[in-house]
Z-matrix of the N, CA and C atoms (Angstrom, degrees):
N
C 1 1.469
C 2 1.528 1 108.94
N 3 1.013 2 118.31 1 124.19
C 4 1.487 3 124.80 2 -168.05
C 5 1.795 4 98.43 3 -71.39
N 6 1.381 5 117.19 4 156.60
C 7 0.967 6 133.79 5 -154.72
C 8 1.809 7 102.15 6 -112.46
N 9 1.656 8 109.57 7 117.05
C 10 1.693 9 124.49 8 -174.65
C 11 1.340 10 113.54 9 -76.64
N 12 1.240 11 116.02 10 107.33
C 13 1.308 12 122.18 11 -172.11
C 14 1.662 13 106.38 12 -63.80
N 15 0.991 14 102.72 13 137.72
C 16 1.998 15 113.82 14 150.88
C 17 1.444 16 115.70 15 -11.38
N 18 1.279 17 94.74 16 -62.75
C 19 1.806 18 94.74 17 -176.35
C 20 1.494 19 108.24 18 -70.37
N 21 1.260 20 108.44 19 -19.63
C 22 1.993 21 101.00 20 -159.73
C 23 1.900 22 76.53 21 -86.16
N 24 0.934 23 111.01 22 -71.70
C 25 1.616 24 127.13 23 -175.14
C 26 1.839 25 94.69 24 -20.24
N 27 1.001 26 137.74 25 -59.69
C 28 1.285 27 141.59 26 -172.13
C 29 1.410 28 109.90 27 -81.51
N 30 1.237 29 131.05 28 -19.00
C 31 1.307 30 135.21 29 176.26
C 32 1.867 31 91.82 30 -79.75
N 33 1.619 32 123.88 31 -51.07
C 34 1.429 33 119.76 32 -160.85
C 35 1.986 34 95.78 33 -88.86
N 36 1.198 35 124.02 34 -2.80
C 37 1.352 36 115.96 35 141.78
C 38 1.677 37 134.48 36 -64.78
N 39 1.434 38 85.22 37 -53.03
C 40 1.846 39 87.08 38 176.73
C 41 1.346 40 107.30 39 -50.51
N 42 1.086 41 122.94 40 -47.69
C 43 1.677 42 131.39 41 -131.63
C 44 2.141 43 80.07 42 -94.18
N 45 0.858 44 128.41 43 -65.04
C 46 1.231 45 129.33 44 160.90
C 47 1.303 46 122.73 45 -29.42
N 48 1.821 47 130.12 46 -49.39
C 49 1.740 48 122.81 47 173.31
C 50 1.768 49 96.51 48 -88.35
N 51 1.106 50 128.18 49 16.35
C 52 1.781 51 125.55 50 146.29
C 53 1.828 52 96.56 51 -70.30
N 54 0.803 53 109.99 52 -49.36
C 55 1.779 54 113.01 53 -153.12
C 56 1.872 55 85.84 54 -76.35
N 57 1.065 56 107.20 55 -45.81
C 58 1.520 57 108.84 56 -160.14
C 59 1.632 58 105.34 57 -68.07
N 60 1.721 59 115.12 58 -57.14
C 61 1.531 60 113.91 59 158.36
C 62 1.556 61 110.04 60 -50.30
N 63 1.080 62 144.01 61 -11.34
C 64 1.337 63 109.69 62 -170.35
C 65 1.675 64 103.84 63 -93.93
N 66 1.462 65 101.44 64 -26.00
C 67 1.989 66 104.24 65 174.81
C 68 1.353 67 98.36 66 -93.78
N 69 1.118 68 142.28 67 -32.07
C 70 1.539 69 114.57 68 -174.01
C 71 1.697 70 114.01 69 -120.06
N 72 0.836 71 136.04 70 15.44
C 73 1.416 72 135.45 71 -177.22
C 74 1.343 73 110.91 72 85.76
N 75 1.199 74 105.22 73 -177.47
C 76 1.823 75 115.21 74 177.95
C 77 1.597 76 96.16 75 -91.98
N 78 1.203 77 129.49 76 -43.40
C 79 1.561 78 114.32 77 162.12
C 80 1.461 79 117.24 78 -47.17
N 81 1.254 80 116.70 79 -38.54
C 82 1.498 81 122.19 80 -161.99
C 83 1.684 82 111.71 81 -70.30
N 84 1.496 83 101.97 82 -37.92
C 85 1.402 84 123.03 83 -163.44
C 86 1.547 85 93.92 84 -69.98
N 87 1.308 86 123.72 85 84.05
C 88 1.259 87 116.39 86 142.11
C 89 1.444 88 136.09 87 -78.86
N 90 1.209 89 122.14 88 163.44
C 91 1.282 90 134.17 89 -166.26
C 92 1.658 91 99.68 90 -73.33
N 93 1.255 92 138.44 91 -19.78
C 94 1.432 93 134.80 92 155.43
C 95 1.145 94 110.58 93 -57.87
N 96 1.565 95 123.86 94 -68.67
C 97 1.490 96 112.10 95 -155.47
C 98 1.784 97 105.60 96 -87.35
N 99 1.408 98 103.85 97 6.43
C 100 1.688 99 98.16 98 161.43
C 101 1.655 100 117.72 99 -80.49
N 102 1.684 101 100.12 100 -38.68
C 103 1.414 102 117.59 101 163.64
C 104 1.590 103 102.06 102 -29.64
N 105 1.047 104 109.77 103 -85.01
C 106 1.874 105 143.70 104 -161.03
C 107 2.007 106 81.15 105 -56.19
N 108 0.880 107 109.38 106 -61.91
C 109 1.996 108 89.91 107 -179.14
C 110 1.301 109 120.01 108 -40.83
N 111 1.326 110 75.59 109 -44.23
C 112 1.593 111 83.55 110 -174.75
C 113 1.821 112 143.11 111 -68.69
N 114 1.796 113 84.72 112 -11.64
C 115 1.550 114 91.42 113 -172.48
C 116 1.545 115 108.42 114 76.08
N 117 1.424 116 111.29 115 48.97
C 118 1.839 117 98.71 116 -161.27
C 119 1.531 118 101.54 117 -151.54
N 120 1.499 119 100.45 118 134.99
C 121 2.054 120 87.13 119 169.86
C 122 1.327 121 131.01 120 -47.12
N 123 0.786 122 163.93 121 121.92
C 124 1.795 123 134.56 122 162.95
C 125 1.333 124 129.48 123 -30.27
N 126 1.310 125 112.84 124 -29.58
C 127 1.215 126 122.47 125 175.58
C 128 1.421 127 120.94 126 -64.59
N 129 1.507 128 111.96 127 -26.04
C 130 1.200 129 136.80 128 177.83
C 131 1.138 130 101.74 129 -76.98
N 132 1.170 131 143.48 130 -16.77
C 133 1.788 132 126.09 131 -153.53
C 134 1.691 133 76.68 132 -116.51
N 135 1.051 134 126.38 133 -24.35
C 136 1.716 135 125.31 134 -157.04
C 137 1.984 136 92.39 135 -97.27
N 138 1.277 137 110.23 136 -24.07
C 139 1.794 138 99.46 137 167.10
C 140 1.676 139 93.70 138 -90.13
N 141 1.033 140 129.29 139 -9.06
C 142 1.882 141 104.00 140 172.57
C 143 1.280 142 109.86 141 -91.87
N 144 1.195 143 111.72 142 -28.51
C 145 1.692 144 114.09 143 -177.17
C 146 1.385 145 118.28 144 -126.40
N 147 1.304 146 116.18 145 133.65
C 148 1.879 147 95.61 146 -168.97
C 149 1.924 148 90.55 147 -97.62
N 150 1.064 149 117.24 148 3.32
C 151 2.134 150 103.56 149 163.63
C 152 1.379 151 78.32 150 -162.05
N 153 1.870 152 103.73 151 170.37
C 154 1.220 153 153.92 152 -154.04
C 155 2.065 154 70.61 153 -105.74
N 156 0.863 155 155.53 154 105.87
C 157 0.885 156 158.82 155 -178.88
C 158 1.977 157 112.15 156 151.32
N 159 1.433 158 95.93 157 -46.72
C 160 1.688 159 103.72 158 -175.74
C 161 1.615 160 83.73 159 -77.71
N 162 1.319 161 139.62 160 -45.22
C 163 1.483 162 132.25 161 -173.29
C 164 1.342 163 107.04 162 -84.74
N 165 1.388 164 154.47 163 -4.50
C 166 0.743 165 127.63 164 -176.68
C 167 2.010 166 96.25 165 -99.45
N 168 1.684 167 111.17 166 3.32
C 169 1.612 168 103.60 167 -176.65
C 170 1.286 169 86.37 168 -85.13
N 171 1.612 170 128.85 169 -39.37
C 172 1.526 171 119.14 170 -152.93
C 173 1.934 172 79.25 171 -72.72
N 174 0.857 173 141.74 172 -13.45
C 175 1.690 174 120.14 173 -171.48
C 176 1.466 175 99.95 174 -87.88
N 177 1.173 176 134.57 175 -27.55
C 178 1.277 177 149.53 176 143.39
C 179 1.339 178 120.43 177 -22.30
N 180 1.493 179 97.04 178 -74.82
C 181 1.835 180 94.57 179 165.44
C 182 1.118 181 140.45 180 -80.52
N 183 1.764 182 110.60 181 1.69
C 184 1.552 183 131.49 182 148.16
C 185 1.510 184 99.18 183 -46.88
N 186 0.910 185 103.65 184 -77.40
C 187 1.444 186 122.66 185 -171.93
C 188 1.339 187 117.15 186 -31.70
N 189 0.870 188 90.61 187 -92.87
C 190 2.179 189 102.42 188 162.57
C 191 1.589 190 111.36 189 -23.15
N 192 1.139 191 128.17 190 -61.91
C 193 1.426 192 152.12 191 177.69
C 194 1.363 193 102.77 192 -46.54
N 195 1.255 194 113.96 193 -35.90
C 196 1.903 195 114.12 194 -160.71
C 197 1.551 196 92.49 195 -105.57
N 198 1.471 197 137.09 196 -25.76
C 199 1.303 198 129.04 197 152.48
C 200 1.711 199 108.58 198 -44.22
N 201 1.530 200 95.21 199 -56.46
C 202 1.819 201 87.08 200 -157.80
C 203 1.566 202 117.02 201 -65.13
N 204 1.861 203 104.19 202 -19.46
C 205 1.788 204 114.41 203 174.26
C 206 1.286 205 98.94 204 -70.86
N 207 1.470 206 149.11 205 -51.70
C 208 1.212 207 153.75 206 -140.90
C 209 2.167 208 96.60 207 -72.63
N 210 1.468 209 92.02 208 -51.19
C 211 1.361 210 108.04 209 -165.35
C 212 1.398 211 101.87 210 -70.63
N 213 1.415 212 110.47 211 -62.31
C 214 1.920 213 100.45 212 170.12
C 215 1.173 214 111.66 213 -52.22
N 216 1.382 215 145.85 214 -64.62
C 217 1.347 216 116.54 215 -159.06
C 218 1.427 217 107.09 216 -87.12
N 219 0.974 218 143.24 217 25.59
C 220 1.474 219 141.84 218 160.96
C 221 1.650 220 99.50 219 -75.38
N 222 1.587 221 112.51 220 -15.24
C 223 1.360 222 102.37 221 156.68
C 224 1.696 223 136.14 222 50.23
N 225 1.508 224 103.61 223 24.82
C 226 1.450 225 114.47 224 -174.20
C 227 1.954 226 119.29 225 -44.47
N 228 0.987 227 124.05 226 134.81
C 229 1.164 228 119.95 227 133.25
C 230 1.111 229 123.97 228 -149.12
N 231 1.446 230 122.00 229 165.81
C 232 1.646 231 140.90 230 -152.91
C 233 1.397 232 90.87 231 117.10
N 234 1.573 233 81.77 232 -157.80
C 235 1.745 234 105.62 233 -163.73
C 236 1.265 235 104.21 234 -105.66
N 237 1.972 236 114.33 235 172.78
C 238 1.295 237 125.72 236 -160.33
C 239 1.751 238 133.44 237 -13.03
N 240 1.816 239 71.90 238 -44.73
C 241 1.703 240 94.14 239 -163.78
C 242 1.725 241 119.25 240 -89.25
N 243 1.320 242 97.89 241 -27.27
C 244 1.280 243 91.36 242 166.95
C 245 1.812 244 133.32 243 -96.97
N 246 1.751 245 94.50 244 -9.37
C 247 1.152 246 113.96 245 169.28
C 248 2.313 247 102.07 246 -67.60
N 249 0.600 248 105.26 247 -35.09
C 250 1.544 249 116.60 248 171.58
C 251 1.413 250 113.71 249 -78.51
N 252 1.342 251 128.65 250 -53.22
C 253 1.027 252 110.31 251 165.43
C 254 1.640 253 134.19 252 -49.16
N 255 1.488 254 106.62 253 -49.03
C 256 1.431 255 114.82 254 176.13
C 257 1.611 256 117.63 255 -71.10
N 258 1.655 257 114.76 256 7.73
C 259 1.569 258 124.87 257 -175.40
C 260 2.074 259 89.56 258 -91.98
N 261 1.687 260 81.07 259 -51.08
C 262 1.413 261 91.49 260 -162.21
C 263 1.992 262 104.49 261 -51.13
N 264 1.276 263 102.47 262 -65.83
C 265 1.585 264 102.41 263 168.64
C 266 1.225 265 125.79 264 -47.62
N 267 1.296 266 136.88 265 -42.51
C 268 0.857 267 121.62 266 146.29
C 269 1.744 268 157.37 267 -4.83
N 270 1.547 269 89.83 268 -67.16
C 271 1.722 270 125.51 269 163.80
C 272 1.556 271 102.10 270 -63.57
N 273 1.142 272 139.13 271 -42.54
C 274 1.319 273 141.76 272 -130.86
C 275 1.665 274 91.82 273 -121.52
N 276 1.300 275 100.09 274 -38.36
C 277 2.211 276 89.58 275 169.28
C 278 1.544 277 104.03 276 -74.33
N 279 1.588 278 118.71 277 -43.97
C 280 1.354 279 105.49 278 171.36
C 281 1.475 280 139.76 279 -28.97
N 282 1.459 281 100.76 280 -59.57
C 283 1.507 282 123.51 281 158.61
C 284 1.471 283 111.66 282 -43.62
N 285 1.391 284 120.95 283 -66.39
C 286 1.646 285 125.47 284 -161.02
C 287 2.353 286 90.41 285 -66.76
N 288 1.077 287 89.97 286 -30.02
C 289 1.706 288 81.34 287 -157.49
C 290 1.666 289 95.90 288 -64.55
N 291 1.287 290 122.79 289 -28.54
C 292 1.698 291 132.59 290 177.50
C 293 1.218 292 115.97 291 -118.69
N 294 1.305 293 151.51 292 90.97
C 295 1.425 294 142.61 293 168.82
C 296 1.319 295 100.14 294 -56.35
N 297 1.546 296 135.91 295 -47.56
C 298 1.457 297 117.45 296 167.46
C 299 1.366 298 119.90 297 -60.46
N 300 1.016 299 133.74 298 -68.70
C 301 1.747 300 104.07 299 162.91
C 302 0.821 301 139.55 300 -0.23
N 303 1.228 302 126.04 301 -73.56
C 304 1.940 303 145.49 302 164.26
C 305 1.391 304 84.56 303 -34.82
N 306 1.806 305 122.90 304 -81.32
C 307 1.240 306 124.22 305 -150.34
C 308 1.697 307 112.51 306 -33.17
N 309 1.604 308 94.55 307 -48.58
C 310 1.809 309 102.36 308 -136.41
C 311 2.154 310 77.98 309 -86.11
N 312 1.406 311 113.62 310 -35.58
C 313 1.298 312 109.82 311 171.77
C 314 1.352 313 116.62 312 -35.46
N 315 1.538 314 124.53 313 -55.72
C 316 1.256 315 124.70 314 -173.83
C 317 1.775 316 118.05 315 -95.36
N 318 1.075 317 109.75 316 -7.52
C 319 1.680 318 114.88 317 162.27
C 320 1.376 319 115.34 318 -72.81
N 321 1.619 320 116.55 319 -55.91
C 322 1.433 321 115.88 320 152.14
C 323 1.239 322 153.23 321 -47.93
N 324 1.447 323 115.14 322 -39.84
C 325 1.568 324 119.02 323 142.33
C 326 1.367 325 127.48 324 -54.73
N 327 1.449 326 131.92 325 -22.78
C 328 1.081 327 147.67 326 175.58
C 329 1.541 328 109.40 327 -68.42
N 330 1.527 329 108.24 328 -65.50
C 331 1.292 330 123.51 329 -159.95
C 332 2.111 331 100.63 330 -77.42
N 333 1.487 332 101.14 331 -42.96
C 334 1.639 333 111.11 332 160.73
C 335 1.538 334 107.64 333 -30.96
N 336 1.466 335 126.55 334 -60.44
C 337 1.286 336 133.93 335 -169.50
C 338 1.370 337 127.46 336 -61.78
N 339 1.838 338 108.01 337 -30.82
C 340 0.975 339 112.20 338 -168.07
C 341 1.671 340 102.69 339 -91.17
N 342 1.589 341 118.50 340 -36.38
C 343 1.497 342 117.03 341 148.99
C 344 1.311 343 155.83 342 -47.62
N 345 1.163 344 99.06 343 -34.83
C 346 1.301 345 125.92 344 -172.73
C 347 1.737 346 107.71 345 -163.99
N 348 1.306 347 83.66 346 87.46
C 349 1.949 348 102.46 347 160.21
C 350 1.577 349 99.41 348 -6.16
N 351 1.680 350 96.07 349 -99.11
C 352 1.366 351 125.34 350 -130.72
C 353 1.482 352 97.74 351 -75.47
N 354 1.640 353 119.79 352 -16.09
C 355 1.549 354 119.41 353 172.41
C 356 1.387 355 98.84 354 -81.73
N 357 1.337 356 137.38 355 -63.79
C 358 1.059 357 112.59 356 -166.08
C 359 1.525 358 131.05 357 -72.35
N 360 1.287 359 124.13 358 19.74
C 361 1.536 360 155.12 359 157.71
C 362 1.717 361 110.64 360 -78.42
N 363 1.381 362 94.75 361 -51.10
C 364 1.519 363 107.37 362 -164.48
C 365 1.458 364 103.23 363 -66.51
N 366 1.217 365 126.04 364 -47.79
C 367 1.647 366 114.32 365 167.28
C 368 1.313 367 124.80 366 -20.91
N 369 1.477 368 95.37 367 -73.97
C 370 1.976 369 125.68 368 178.12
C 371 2.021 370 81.49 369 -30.58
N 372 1.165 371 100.26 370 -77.79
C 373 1.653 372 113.70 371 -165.43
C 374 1.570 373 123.84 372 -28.51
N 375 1.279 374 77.08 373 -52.37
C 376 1.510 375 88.61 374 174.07
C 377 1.763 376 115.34 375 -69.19
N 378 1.597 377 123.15 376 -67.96
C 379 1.100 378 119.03 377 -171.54
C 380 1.920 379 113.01 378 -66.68
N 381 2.063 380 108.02 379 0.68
C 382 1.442 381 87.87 380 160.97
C 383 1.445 382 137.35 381 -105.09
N 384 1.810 383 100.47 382 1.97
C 385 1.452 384 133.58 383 166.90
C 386 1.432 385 103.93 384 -75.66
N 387 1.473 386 127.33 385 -32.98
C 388 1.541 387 103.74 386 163.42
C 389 0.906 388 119.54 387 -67.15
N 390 1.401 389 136.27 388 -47.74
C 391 1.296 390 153.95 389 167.64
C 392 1.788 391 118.37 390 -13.45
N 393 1.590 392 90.39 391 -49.49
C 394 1.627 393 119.59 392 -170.52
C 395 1.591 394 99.12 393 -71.76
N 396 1.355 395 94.72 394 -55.19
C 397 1.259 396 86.93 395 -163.03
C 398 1.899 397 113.25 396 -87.44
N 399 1.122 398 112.22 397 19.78
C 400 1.634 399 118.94 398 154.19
C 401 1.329 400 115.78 399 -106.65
N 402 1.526 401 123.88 400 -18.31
C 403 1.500 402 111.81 401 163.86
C 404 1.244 403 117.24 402 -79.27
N 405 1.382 404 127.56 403 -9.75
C 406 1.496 405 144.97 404 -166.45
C 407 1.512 406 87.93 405 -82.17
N 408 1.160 407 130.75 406 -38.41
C 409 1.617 408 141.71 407 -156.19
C 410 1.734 409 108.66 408 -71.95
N 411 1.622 410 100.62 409 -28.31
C 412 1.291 411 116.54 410 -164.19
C 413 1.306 412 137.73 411 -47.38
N 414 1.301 413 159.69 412 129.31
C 415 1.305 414 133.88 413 -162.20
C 416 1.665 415 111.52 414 -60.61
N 417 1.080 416 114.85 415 -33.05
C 418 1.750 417 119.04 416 -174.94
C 419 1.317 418 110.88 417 -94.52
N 420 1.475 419 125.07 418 -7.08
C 421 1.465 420 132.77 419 -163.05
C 422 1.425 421 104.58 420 -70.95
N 423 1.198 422 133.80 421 -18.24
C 424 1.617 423 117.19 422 149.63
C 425 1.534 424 140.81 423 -58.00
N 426 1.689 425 100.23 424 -5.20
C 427 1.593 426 103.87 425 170.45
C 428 1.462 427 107.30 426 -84.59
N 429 1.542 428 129.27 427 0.44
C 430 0.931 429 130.46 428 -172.90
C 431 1.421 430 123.29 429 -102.13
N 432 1.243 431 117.53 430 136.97
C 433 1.707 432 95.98 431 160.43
C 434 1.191 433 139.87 432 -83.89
N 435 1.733 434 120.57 433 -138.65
C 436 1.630 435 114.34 434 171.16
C 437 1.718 436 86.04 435 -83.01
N 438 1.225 437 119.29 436 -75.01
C 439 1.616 438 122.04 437 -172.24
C 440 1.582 439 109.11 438 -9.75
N 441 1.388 440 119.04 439 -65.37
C 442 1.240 441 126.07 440 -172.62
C 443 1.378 442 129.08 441 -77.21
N 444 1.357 443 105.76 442 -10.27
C 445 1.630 444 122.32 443 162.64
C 446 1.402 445 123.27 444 -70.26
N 447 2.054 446 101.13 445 -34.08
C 448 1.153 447 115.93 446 -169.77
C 449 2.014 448 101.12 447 -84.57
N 450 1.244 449 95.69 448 -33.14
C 451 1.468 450 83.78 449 -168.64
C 452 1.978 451 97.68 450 -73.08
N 453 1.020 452 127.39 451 -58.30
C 454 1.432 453 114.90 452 -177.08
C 455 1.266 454 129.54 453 -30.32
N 456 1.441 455 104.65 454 -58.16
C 457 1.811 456 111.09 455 164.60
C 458 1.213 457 102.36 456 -55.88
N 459 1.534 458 148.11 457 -39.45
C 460 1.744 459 131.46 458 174.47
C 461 1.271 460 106.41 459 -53.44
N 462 1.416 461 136.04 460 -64.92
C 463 1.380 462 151.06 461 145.70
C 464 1.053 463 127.76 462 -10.24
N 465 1.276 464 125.07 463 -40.22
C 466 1.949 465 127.80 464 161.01
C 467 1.633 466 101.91 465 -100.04
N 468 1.384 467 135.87 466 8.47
C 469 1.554 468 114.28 467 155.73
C 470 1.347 469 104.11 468 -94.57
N 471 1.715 470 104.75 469 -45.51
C 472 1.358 471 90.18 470 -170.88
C 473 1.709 472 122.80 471 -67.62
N 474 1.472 473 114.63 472 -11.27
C 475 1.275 474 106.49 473 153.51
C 476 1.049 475 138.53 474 -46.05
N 477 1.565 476 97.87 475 -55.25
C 478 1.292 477 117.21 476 173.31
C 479 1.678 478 146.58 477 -55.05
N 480 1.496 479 88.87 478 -11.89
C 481 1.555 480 106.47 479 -155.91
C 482 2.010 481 86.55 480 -109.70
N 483 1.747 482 95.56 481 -19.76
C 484 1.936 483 95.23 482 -169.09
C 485 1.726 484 88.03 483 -65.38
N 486 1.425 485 112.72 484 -44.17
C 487 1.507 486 122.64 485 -149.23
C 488 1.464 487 101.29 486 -57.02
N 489 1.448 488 102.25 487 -60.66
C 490 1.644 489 129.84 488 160.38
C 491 2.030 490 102.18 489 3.76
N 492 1.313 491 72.62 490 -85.45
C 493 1.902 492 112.69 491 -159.31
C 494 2.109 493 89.18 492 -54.32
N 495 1.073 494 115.01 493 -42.67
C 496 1.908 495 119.66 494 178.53
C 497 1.283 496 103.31 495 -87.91
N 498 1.150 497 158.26 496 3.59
C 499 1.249 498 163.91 497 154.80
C 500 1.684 499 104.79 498 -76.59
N 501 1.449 500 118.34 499 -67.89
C 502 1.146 501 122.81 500 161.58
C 503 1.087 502 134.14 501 -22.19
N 504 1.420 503 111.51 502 -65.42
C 505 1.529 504 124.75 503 -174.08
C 506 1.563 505 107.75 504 -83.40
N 507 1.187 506 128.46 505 -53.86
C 508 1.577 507 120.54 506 168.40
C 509 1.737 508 116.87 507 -60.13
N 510 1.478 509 104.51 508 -44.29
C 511 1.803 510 91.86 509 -172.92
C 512 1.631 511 112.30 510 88.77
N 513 1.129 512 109.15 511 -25.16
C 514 2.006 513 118.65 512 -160.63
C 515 1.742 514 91.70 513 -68.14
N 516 1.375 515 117.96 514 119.92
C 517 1.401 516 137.54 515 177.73
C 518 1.661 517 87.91 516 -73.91
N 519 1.300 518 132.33 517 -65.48
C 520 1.458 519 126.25 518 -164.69
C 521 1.415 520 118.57 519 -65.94
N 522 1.428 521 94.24 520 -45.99
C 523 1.962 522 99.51 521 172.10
C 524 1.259 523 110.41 522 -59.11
N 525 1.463 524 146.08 523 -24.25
C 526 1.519 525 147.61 524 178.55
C 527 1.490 526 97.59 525 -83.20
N 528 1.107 527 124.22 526 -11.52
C 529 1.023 528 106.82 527 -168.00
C 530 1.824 529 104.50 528 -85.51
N 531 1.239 530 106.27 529 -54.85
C 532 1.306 531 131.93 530 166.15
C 533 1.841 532 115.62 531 -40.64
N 534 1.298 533 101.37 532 -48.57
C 535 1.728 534 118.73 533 170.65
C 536 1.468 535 99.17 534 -59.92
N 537 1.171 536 127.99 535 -45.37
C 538 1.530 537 109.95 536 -162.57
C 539 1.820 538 107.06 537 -85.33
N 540 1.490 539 93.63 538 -21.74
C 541 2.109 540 88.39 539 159.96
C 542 1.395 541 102.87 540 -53.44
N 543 1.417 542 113.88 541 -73.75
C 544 1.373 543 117.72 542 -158.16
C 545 1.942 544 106.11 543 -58.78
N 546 0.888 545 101.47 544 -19.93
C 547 1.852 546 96.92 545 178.38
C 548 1.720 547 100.15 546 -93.24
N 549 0.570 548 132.45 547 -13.11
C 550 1.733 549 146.11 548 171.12
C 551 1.651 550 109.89 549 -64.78
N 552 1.673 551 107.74 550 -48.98
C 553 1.370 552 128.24 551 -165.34
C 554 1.464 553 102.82 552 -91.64
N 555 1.593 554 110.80 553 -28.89
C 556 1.451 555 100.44 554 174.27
C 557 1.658 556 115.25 555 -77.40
N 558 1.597 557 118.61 556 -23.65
C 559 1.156 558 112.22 557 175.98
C 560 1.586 559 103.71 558 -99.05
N 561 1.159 560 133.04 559 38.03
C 562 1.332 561 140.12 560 135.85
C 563 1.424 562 135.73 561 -81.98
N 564 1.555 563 101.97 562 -29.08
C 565 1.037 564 118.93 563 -142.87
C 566 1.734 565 87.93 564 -105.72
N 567 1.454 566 115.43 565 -49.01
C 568 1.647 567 120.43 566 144.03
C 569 1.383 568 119.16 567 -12.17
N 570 1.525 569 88.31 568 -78.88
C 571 1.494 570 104.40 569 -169.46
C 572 1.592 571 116.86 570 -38.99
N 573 1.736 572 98.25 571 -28.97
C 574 1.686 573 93.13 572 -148.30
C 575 1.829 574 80.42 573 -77.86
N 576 1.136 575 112.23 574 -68.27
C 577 2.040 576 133.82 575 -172.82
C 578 1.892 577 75.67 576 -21.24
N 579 1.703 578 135.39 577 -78.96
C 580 1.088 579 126.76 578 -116.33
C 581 1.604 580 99.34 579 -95.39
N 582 1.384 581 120.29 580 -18.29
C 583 1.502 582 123.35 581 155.41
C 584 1.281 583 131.91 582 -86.59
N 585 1.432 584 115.29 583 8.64
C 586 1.336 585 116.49 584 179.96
C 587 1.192 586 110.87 585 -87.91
N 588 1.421 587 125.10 586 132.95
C 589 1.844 588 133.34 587 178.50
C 590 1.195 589 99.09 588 -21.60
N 591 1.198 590 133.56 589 160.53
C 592 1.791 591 141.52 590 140.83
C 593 1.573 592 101.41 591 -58.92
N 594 1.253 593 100.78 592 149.20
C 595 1.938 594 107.57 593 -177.74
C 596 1.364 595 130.13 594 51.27
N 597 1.809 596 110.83 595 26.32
C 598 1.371 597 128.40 596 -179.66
C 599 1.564 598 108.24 597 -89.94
N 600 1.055 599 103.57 598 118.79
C 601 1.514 600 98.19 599 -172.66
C 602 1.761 601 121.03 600 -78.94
C-alpha cells in the first residue's frame, strides 16, 4: 500500500473538518470525528497538526483559496455589469454546488472573528480585493473609480452571503435556483440606478 504523504494527509483532513463543521459546529468539530471523516487514526491528525486551531487556519485557507478559484474562473468579460453579474453567479453556484461549504464558510468566519479579530475580517478582505480587482479588469471599468469599485464588490458579497444564509435554512435545490434569478436582477437593477450618468433621465 503506497505510503500518504503529510501534505495529502492534511489536504484529506481539511477537506474532511469542512464536512464535520458543516453538521456539527466549530464546537462540535472535534478532532475525533474529523479523524473518523477522514478515514484516519487520530494520532495521525495530532502528528499533522499539533491543535484543532493550526487545522482549523489551514480550513481557513481552504476557504479563502476556493473564493479566489470560484472568482477566477468565473472568467468574466464585457463591461461593469456583466463582469459583476458573472462574479455574482459565480459565488452563488459555489454555495448551491456544497451546502457544506456555505455552512462551514460562514461558521468559520464567524467563529475566526470571535478569536481572532483581524483573521476573521481578513477573509471578507481578501475575497473583496479579488472582487476589485476583476471589476477593475472590465471593459468600461475606467469610468469608474476606487469608491465605485468598492461599493460593487460590497454589493455582490453581500448578495451573496443573503443567498448563502436562504439556501441554508430552506435546503430547496429548485427554489435557489429561482432565488439566484431574482438576486441576479436585484444586482442588475443596482447596477443600472448606480452607473447611470447623473441627470440621465
Amino acid at each position: 500500500m503506497p505510503r500518504i504523504s503529510a501534505a495529502d494527509r492534511r489536504s484529506d483532513f481539511v477537506k474532511a473538518a469542512v464536512e464535520v463543521i458543516a453538521e456539527h459546529g466549530i464546537d462540535g468539530a472535534t478532532t475525533r470525528r474529523i479523524a473518523e471523516q477522514a478515514n484516519a487514526p487520530l494520532a495521525t491528525l495530532h502528528y499533522c497538526y499539533n491543535s484543532k486551531e493550526d487545522l482549523f487556519g489551514d480550513v481557513y485557507t481552504f476557504v479563502a483559496e476556493r473564493f479566489k478559484e470560484v472568482a477566477v474562473t468565473s472568467d468574466p468579460h464585457g463591461d461593469v455589469p456583466e463582469t459583476a453579474r458573472q462574479l455574482l453567479r459565480g459565488v452563488m453556484e459555489c454555495y448551491l454546488e456544497s451546502e457544506n461549504f456555505a455552512a462551514t464558510t460562514l461558521e468559520l468566519v464567524s467563529w475566526a472573528r470571535r478569536q481572532h479579530g483581524d483573521k476573521g475580517i481578513g477573509v471578507y478582505d481578501e475575497a473583496l480585493e479579488i472582487l476589485r480587482q476583476l471589476l477593475r479588469t472590465a471593459d468600461s471599468a475606467d469610468e469608474l473609480d476606487d469608491n465605485g469599485v468598492d461599493e460593487i464588490a460590497y454589493v455582490i458579497a453581500t448578495l451573496a452571503d443573503g443567498f448563502a444564509l436562504n439556501w441554508l435554512t430552506y435546503g430547496d435545490p429548485s427554489a435557489a435556483q429561482e432565488q439566484m434569478a431574482v438576486v441576479t436582477s436585484v444586482l442588475d437593477s443596482w447596477l443600472s440606478a448606480r452607473l447611470s450618468p447623473v441627470g440621465a433621465s
